[in-house]
Structures are given as structure tokens and as C-alpha cells.
N, C-alpha and C positions, 0 to 999 in steps of 0.2 A: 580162279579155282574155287568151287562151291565148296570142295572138300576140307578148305581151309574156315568154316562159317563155325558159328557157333554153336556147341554142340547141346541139346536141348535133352538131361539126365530122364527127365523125363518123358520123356519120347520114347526112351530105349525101355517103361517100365510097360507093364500090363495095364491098360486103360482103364481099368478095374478100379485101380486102387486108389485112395483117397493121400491124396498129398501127403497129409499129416501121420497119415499110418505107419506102423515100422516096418522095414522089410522083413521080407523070412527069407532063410536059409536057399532055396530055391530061385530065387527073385535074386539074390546076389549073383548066383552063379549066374543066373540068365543074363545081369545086366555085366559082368564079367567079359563072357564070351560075346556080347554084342560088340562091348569097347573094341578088344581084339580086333575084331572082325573091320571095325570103324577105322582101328591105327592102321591096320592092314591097306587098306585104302587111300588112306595120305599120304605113305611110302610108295606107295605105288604109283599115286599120282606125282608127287614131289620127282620121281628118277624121273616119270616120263616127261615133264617139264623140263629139268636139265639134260635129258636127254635131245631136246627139241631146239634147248636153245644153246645148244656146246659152243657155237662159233662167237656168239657175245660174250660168253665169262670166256672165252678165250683169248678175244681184244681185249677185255677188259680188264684182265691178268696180265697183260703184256703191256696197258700201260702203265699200271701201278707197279710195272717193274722197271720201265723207264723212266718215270717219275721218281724211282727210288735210286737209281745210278745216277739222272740229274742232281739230287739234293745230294747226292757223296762229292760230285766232282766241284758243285757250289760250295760245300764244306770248306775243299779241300782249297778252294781257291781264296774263300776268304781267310783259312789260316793261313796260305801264302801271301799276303795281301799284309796281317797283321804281324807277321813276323818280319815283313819288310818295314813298315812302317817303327814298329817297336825298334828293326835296328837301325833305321837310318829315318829321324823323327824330323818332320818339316816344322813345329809348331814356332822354332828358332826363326826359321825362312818369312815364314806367312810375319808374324810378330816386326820382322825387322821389312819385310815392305810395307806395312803398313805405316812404321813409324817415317819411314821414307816419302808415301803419299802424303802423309798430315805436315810432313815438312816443307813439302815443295807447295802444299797450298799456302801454307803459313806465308812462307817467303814469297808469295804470287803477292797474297792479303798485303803485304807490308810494300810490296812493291807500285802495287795498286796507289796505297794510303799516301807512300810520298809523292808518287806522281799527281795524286789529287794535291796534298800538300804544298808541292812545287809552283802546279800550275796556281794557285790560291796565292802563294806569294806574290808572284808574280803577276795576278793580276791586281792586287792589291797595291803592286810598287806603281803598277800604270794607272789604277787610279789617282793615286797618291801625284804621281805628273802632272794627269790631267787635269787636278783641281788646283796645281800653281799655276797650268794654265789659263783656267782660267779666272781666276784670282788676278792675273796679271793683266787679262784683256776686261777685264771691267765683269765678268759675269759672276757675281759674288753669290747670287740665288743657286746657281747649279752647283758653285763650288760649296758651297753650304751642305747643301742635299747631299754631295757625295760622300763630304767628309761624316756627316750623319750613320749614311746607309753602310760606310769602313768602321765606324766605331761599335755596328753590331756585328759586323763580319768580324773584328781583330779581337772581339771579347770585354771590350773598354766599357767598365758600370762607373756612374758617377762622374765625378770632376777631371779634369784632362790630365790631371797628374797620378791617377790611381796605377798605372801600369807601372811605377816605379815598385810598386810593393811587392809585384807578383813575377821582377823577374828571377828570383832564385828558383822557380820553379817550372822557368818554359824555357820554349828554348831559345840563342838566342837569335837568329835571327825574328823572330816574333817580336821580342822586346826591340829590336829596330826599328821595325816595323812600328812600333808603340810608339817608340820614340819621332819618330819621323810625323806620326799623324799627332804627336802633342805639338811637335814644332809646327806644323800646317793649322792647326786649332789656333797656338798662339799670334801665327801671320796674322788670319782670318779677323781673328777678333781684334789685333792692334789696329787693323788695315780700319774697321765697320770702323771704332772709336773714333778714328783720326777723321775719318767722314763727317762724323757725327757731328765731334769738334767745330768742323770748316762749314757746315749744312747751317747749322743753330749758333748763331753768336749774337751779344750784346752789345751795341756800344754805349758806353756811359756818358759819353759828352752830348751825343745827341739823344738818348733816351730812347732808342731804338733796339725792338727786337728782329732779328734778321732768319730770315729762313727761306735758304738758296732750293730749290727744285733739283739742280743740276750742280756736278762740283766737278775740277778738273785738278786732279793732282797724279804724283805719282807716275804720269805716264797715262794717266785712263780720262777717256775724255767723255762729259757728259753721264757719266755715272750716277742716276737718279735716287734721289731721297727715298723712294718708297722701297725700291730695292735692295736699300741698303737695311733699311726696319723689314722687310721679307727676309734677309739673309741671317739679321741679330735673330728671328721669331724662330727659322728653321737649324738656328744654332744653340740654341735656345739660351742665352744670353741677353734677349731684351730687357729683361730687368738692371741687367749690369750695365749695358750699353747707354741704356735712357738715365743712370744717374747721374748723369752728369749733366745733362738738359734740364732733366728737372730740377737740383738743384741751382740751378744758374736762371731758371724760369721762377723757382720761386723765390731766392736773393732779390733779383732786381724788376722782377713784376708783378708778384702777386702778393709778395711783402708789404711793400711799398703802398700799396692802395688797399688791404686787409686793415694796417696797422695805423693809419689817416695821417702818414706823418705830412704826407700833401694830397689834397685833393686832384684827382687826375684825368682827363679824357681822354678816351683810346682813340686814335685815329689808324685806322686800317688803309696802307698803302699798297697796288700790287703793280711791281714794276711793267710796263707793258711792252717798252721797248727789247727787252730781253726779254723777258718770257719766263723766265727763270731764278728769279725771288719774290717773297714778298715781305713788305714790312710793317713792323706795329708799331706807333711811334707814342709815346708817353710823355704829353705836358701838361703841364699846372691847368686846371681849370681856371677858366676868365670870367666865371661868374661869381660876381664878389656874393651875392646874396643865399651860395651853399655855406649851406651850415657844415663847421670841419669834422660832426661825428654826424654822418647821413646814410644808414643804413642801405635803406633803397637804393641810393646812387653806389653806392661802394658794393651793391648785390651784382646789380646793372654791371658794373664797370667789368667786375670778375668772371658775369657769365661773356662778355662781350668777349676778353680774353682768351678764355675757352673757348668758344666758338672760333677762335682764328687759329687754334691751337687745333684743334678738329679736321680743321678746312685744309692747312697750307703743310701743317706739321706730319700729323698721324691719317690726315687724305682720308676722313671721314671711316677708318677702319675702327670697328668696337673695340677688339683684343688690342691695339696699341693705346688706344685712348682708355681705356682703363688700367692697363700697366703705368700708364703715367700720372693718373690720379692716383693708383696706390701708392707712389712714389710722393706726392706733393699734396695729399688733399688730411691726410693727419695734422703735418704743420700746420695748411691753413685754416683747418679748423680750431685747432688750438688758435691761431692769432685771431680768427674773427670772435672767439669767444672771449678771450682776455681784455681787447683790445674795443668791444662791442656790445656783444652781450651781455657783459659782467656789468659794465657801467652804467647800460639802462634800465636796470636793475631797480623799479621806482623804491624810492626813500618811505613814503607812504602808503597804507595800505588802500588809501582810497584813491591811487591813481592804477591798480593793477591793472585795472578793466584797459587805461591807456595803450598797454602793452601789447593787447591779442593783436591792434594792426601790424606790429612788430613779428609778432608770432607768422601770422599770416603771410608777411616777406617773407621770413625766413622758410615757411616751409614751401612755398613756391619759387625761392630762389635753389633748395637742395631738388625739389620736382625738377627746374630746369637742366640740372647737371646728370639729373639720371639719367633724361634724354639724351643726353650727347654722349650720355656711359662715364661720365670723369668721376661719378660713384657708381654702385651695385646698389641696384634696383629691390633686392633682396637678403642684402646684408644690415641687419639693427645698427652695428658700428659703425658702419660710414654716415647712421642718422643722427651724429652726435648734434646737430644746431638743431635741429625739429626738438630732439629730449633734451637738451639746455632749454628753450624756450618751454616746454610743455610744464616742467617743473620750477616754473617763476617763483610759484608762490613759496617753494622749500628755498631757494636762493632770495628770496627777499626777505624770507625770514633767517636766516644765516644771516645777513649781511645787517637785520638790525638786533642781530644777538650780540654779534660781533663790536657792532655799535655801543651796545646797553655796558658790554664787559666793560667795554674803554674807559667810557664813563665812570663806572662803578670804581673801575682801578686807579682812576686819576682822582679821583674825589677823594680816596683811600690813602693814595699817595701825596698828594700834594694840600688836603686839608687840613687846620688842627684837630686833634682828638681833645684838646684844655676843656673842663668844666668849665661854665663861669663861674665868676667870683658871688659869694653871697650879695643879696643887695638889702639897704639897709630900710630901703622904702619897703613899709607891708603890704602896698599896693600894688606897686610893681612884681613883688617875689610872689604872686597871685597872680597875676596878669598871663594870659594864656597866651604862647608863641613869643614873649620877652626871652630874652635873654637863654633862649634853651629849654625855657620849660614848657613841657606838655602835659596835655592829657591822657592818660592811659585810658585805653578803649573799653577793657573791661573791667576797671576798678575805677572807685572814686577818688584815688588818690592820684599824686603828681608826680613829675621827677624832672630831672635835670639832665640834658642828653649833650651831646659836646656839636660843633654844627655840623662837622663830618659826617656825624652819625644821621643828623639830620637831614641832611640830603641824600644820602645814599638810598635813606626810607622812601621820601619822596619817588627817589626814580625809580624803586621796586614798587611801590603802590601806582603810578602812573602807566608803569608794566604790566601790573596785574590787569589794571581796569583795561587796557589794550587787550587783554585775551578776552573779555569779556564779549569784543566785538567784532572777531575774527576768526577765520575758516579754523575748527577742529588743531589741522595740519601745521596751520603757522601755530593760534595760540596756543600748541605744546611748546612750539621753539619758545616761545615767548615768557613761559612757563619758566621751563629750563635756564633760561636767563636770568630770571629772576634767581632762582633758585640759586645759580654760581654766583649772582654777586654777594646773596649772605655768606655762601661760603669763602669768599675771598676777604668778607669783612674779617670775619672768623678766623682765616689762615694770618692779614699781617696785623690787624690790634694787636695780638700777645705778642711780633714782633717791634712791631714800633712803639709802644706805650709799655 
């Protein structure tokens, strides 16, 4: 509809006139009755558009009249709708199945949990069987494993007796269960010992060490040695198992020839007609011309031992042969050092240099044992005979400080402190080193010293000059020595005199 555009005031004015101008009085009415004329036209055009289009605002009144009867009847349904619900409220209803769903899961969950629970018991009571079974038929390695793989199933930390702590708080068949795989733990391990026992034995009359392959007791026949150190390794018990070997390995073998109470040759026997031991048999050496403290031979004899202990014993496995060095090789270092190294200890310092071949054994005899693993290759502790030998020279000097004291205190002890007596000769009571009298070093005059005194000097000045000609290291010991025996002069003079 053009009629509806916009209406442009100045259109309707006289061309004439300049925008800006003001109207007059005529020009009003003119643009007056133009407007008129202009509205006259809109109305007339506006009816004859609705006149044109009657049947659309017709529809279209009629549905904005059914849309207005629908939203009454929706009204009227949701207030029916909320006054039902207001007087009869489900929010009880819904609340209480819900609490009903969450319970019947609950009780599903729990019913679940025991049936897992159950079946766990129970398969746990059948391992728990099957490891007496086989415990009984000789297979100690699987019965080992299982009771293992039941101690992290059952919860068991630590030693076989922890499960007494925890039962106030489980339930109990659990703690039966506990109980039952402490008592299968305690079989296991009586069962391995008692092998142990009967595998490794000594006898004393013929100086023989014995180590069967095969053992038959119990019912089990041919039950092998290495199965038995697999089962202690997989129970983990080796360390417990093996003390008792190695004590009894180091009482009457490695004692014996560490501490020189007899010089001894190994002879290594392996029965062949059986198949199934072998023996190390220990007698007196027959060579009268070994000397009774022989380091070398006594190094010899010890790796010789080891290696049979390697071969028959621990079946050339590392992890057994080092648990059993940890077990025996502290003592026997301690006895080769007491009983060895302490004593060639040279008295002199001009025989040290004698020593390095000493040194030299000794650090290719502890080389030997790393190989075979009876020490740790990378442990400083187990190198206690390399560092005993390496510091000779601080142990030689201890040992003649030790010496010096002795002296110093027996001379102390056991000499008079008496002046002599004046003498009547003027010759002699002159005479240098008579009777007690010296010369002072740095006066011109003399004195009278008692002989105690006199020799204890001597051995401090013969000390001194000793440092003069020795390593830094020693002549501090040496030093130091000196030094304590004035002070011991010093502590018993005012005692005894």
C-alpha cells in the first residue's frame, strides 16, 4: 500500500519556497487541507484492504479464539491436576521406593561380597590341602610357592606369627585360616631343617664332612638337596635354615685350619657307587717340613673347602653361596686375623717390605672367594683381610707402642727408684755414668738419677731416635709412646717413692 509511505511536508508546500522560510497564514491552510485530503485516502484505502481481505482476519479471529478456549481448558486441567496431587501427595510413595531400590542393591552388593568371600575361603582351605599334599609327596618347591602366593591372599605381613595380633578384629574364620597356614609355615620349615640336618653332617671320628644329594626319610624318597635350598629360598627362610650348616661348617672345618691348631689336607671324595654324596675328608698333613703358621697353605686349604661347598653343597648357585658366607665368613675373618695376621705383624721396621708377599696372598686369596660369591664383590666389609693387611704399618706400630708401654711399666714397677749412696772417692763421684751420675744436656752441671730412672730414659731416647727413621704414620705412634711412658713415670713415682 503506497498510501502507507512516507509523507514528504514538503511536497504538499509551494515549490516556491525556500525550506528555511516561515510560513504564512495561506500556505497553512493550503498544507491543511492537503493533509485532509492525504488522510482521506489512507481510510479509504485501509477499509478497502479489509474489505478484501475479510476471510483471513476471519480465520484468524477464530483461531485466536480457539487458542484462547484451549489455554482455559489447560488451565483448568492443571488446577485439577494440582489439587489432586496437593491432596493426595506421592512425594512419600516415590521416597519410599527409592529407599527400597537402594536396599535390594545393598543386599545384592553384600550378597555378592560373601559369595566372593566364600568361594576365597574356600579356595584357600584347598590350597591350604594341597600344599600338605604336597609337602607329603616330596614336592617342597610348589608347596613353598603356594604357601607364599596364600600369605598375600590371607593378608599375613611379616613373621608367621603376626596373624595372632589381628584377630580381634577379623573375622573368624579368617583367623583359622591364619592359623592353619602358621601351622603349614611351621611343617614346611620343621620338614626343610630336618633335611638339612640329615643332607649336611660331620663326623668327628673320621674328620669327615658329608653332603648327601638325595635323603629319604619321612616317607619321601629321594628328595634332592637343591630342592630343598629352592624351597628354604622361596620361603624365605634361607638364612635360618643354612644356620645351622654353617655353624657346624664353621666348628669343625673352617675353624680347625683358620686357627692352625693342625695343619690339614683336604681330600675331596665323591661316592660313585651311589650317586648320592659326597665327602671332604680332613687329616693331619704328612709333610713334616710345613711350617705350623703358613698362610698360603692355610689360604689354599680354605678356598679348596669353599669350592667343595660351592660344587656339592649350594650346586654352584650365587644367592645360596653368599647367604652362607654371610653366615661364616665374619668369624672366619676374625680367626684368620687373630690367629694370622696379627702375629706376622714384623717386630721390626725394617722387615715391613717382608710383608707385601703376605699382603699379596692375602688379597688374592679374598679375589678367590668373590668368585665363588662366599664374599660381595662390592661390599668394603667383607674386605676386612685386604684392610687388616693394607694398614701393617698403623698395626706394627700399635703393636711396638704396646711393646714400649710394657717396658716402660715394668721398669717402673719392678726397679729401685734409691739414690746412690755418696762415694767417698772424688774421682769416682766425677766419673760420668758411675754410680747414677750424669751429665745434663744442657747445663754444665751433674746430678744423681736413681737406675729406674735411668733406663726408662734410655728407652724413651732409643724411641725417639726410632722416629727419626720411620714413615710420618708409625713415628707418630712412636712418638705417642714415648710420650706415655713419661707420663706413667709421672703417675707411679709419687706413688711408690
Amino acid at each position: 500500500m503506497d498510501v502507507f509511505d512516507r509523507i514528504n511536508v514538503q511536497d504538499l508546500l509551494p515549490g516556491t519556497e525556500s525550506p528555511s522560510s516561515p510560513l504564512s497564514a495561506p500556505d497553512l491552510r493550503l498544507l491543511i487541507s492537503r493533509l485532509d485530503s492525504h488522510s482521506l485516502r489512507i481510510k479509504s484505502a485501509v477499509q478497502s484492504f479489509l474489505l478484501s481481505h475479510q476471510a483471513d482476519f476471519s480465520s484468524l479471529f477464530e483461531q485466536c479464539a480457539d487458542l484462547s478456549s484451549r489455554s482455559e481448558r489447560l488451565y483448568d486441567d492443571i488446577s485439577a491436576l494440582l489439587n489432586f496431587i496437593s491432596e493426595n501427595p506421592i512425594e512419600a510413595d516415590v521416597s519410599r521406593i527409592v529407599r527400597q531400590i537402594v536396599q535390594r542393591k545393598r543386599e545384592a552388593k553384600e550378597k555378592a561380597e560373601i559369595s566372593e568371600f566364600v568361594e576365597a575361603i574356600l579356595e584357600s582351605d584347598a590350597k591350604l590341602s594341597e600344599m600338605r599334599n604336597d609337602l607329603k609327596n616330596g614336592r617342597v618347591v610348589e608347596s613353598a610357592q603356594g604357601l607364599m602366593e596364600l600369605k598375600g591372599a590371607l593378608g599375613i605381613t611379616g613373621g608367621h606369627g603376626d596373624y595372632e595380633a589381628a584377630e580381634g578384629d577379623e573375622l573368624a574364620v579368617h583367623g583359622i585360616l591364619k592359623r592353619q597356614w602358621n601351622e603349614c609355615f611351621e611343617e614346611i620349615q620343621e620338614l626343610l631343617l630336618r633335611y638339612m640336618e640329615m643332607s649336611v653332617h660331620f663326623e668327628q671320628d673320621s674328620s669327615a664332612l658329608h653332603v648327601k644329594y638325595q635323603t629319604d626319610a619321612d616317607g619321601i624318597h629321594g628328595l634332592e638337596l637343591c630342592n630343598v635350598l629352592k624351597a628354604m629360598e622361596v620361603a624365605g627362610i634361607l638364612d635360618y635354615g643354612l644356620a645351622k650348616t654353617a655353624d657346624l661348617i664353621m666348628r669343625y672345618v673352617l675353624t680347625p685350619v683358620a686357627s692352625f691348631k693342625t695343619m690339614i689336607s683336604c681330600i675331596e671324595e665323591n661316592i660313585e657307587e651311589l650317586g648320592s654324596e659326597a665327602v671332604l675328608k680332613l687329616a693331619p698333613s704328612d709333610d713334616p717340613g710345613v711350617c705350623k703358621v703358613d698362610g698360603e697353605r692355610m689360604y689354599s686349604t680354605i678356598i679348596k673347602i669353599v669350592e667343595f661347598i660351592d660344587k656339592f653343597l649350594c650346586s654352584q648357585n650365587g644367592t645360596w653361596m653368599r647367604c652362607l658366607g654371610k653366615l661364616t665368613w665374619p668369624s672366619l675373618s676374625d680367626i684368620i686375623i687373630s690367629n694370622f695376621l696379627s702375629k706376622v705383624v714384623p717386630d721390626d721396621a725394617s722387615k715391613l717390605a717382608e710383608f707385601q708377599e703376605i699382603r699379596k696372598a692375602t688379597i688374592g686369596f679374598e679375589d678367590a672367594l668373590k668368585k665363588i660369591m662366599f664374599i660381595s664383590s662390592s661390599d668394603d666389609k667383607d674386605m676386612k683381610l685386604s684392610l687388616y693387611a693394607d694398614n701393617i704399618e698403623v698395626h706394627f706400630a700399635s703393636r711396638k707402642r704396646i711393646q714400649i708401654l710394657a717396658k716402660a711399666r715394668s721398669i717402673l714397677l719392678e726397679c729401685s727408684f734409691n739414690l746412690p749412696q755418696p762415694q767417698v772417692d772424688r774421682k769416682e763421684e766425677h766419673a760420668e755414668g758411675s754410680s747414677g751420675r750424669v751429665t745434663l744436656l744442657f747445663s754444665a752441671e751433674k746430678c744423681v738419677v736413681s737406675e729406674a730412672a735411668k733406663q726408662l730414659m734410655e728407652l724413651v731416647h732409643r724411641t725417639l731416635q726410632d722416629v727419626c727413621l720411620l714413615p710420618p704414620k708409625v713415628g707418630l705412634e712412636f712418638y705417642q709412646a714415648a710420650r706415655s711412658a713419661i707420663v706413667l713415670y709421672e703417675a707411679i713415682i709419687p706413688v711408690k717413692v
